[in-house]
C-alpha positions in Angstrom: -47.5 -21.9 40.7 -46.7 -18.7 38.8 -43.9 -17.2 37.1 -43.3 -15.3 39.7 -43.4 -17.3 42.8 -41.5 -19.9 41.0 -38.4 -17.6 40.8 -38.5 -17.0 44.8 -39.2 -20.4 45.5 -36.2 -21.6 43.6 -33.8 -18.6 45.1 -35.7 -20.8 48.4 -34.4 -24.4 47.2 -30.5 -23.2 45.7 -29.8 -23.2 49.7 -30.8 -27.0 49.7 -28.9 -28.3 46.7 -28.5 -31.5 48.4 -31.9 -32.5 49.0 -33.1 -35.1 47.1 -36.5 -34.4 44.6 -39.0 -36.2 47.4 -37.2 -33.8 50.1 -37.8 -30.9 47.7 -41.6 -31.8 47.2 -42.7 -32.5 50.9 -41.4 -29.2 51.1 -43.2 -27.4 48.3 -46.4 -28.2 49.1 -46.4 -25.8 51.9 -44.2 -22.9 51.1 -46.0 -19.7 50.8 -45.1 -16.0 49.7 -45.7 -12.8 51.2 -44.6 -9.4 49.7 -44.0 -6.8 52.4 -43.6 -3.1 51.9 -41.8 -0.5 53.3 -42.6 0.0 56.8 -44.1 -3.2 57.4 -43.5 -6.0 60.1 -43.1 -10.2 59.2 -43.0 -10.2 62.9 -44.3 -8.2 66.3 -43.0 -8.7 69.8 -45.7 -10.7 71.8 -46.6 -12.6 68.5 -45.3 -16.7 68.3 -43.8 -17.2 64.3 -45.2 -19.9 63.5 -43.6 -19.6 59.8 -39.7 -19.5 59.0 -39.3 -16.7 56.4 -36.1 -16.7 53.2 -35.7 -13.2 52.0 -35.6 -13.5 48.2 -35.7 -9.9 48.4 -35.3 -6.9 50.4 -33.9 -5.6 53.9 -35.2 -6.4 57.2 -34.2 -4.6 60.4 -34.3 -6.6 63.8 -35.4 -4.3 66.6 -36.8 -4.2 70.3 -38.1 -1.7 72.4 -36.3 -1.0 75.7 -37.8 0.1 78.9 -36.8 3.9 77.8 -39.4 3.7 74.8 -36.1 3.6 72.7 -36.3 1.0 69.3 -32.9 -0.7 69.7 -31.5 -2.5 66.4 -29.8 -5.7 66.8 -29.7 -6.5 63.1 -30.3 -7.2 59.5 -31.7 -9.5 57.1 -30.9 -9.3 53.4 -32.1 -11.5 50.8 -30.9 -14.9 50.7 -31.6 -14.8 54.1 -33.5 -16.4 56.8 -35.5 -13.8 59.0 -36.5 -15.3 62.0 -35.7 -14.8 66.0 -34.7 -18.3 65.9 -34.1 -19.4 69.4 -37.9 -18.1 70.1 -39.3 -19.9 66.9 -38.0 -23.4 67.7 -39.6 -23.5 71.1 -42.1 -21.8 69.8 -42.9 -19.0 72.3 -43.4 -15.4 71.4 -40.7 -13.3 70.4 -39.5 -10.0 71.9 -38.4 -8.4 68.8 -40.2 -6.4 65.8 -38.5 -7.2 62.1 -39.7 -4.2 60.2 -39.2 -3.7 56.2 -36.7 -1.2 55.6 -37.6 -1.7 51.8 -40.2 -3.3 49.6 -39.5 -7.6 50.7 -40.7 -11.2 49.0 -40.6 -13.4 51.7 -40.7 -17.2 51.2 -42.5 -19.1 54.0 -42.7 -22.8 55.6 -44.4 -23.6 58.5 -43.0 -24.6 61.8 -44.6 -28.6 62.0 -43.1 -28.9 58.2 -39.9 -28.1 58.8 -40.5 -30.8 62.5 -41.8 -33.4 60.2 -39.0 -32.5 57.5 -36.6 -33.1 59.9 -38.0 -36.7 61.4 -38.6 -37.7 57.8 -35.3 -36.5 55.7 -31.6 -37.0 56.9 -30.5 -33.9 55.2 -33.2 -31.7 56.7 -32.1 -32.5 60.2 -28.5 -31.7 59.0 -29.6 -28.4 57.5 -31.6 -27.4 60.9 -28.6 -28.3 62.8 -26.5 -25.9 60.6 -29.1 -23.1 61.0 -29.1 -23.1 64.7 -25.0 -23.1 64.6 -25.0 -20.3 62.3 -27.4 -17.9 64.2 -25.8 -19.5 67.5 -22.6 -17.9 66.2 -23.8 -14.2 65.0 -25.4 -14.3 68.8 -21.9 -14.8 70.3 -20.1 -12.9 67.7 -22.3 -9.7 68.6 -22.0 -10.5 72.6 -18.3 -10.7 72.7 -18.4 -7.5 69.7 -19.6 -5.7 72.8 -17.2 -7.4 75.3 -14.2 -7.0 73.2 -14.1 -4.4 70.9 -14.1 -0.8 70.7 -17.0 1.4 68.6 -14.7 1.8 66.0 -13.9 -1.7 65.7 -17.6 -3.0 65.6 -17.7 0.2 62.6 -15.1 -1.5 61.0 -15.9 -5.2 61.0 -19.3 -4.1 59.7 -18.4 -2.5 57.2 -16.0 -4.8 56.3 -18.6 -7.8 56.3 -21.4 -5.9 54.8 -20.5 -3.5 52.4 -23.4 -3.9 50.6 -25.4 -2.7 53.3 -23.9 0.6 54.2 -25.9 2.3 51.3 -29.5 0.4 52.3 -29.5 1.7 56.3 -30.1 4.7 57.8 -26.7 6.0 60.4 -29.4 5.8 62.6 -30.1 2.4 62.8 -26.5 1.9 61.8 -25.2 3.8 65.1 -28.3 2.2 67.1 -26.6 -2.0 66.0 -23.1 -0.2 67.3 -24.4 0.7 70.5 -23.2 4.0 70.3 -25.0 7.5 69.6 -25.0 8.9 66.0 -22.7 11.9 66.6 -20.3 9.3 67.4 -20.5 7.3 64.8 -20.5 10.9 62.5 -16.8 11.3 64.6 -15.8 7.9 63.9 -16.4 8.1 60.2 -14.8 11.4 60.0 -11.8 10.0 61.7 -11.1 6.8 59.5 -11.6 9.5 56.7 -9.0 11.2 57.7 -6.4 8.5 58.6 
């Protein structure tokens, strides 16, 4: 293992500080790296992952392609991250979605029938899927009910407000595409909260 991959593969293992050393190895065996640049997909619509990817670095958009040729964003990935269209990937049927690069990305990998036979063989991994499928369970609902809910200007805010970090990594393009709204209007909302 080198220098380098050690680095991402530990940034891959701080989000299991509970497992125990023979969790942690069954584990290692299979993890791989990929390094992704700009531009690039981990994953096409019509493809099965067969792979659960970390970002240890970089920015990945979440995308599909509606009937109007349009590429519709339905969100990001930052490192520290798992990118993956989860509910496709557990019953392993192929996704709908592209997740594109929007910068350079070190992806760390495990394949699908480790993380099954992780999760018959250690406790803790069965906890930590469990926790996975809650969390994307609840961005899913949270972005539903965003659309039920809230006003433009509210989904701005809460972005913002939850991912300030991102606002200088992502085009107002893709930014107004995630808001469901056209750019101009998100240019008009800016302006406005500028001026309040």
């Amino acid at each position: 293992m080198s220098k380098t991959s050690n680095k991402h593969f530990q940034l891959y293992f701080n989000q299991f500080e509970y497992a125990s050393n023979e969790e942690k190895d069954f584990i290692a065996k299979d993890l791989g790296l990929i390094t992704l640049k700009k531009g690039d997909c981990f994953l096409k619509a019509g493809k099965t992952q067969d792979k659960m990817g970390f970002i240890s670095e970089g920015l990945i958009r979440r995308f599909y392609i509606n009937e109007k040729g349009n590429k519709i964003t339905t969100g990001f990935t930052k490192e520290l991250e798992f990118v993956t269209d989860y509910p496709a990937f557990i019953r392993q049927i192929p996704t709908k979605y592209f997740l594109q690069c929007l910068e350079p990305t070190t992806i760390v990998t495990l394949p699908y029938q480790t993380i099954q036979d992780s999760y018959s063989k250690f406790k803790n991994s069965d906890t930590q899927g469990r926790l996975i499928a809650e969390k994307v369970l609840t961005i899913l609902s949270d972005r539903v009910e965003s659309f039920l809910f809230n006003t433009a200007e509210e989904r701005y805010l809460k972005f913002i407000s939850e991912n300030p970090d991102l606002l200088q990594r992502i085009s107002l393009t893709h930014l107004s595409s995630f808001l469901g709204i056209e750019r101009q209007s998100l240019s008009r909302i800016r302006k406005n909260i500028v001026q309040k």
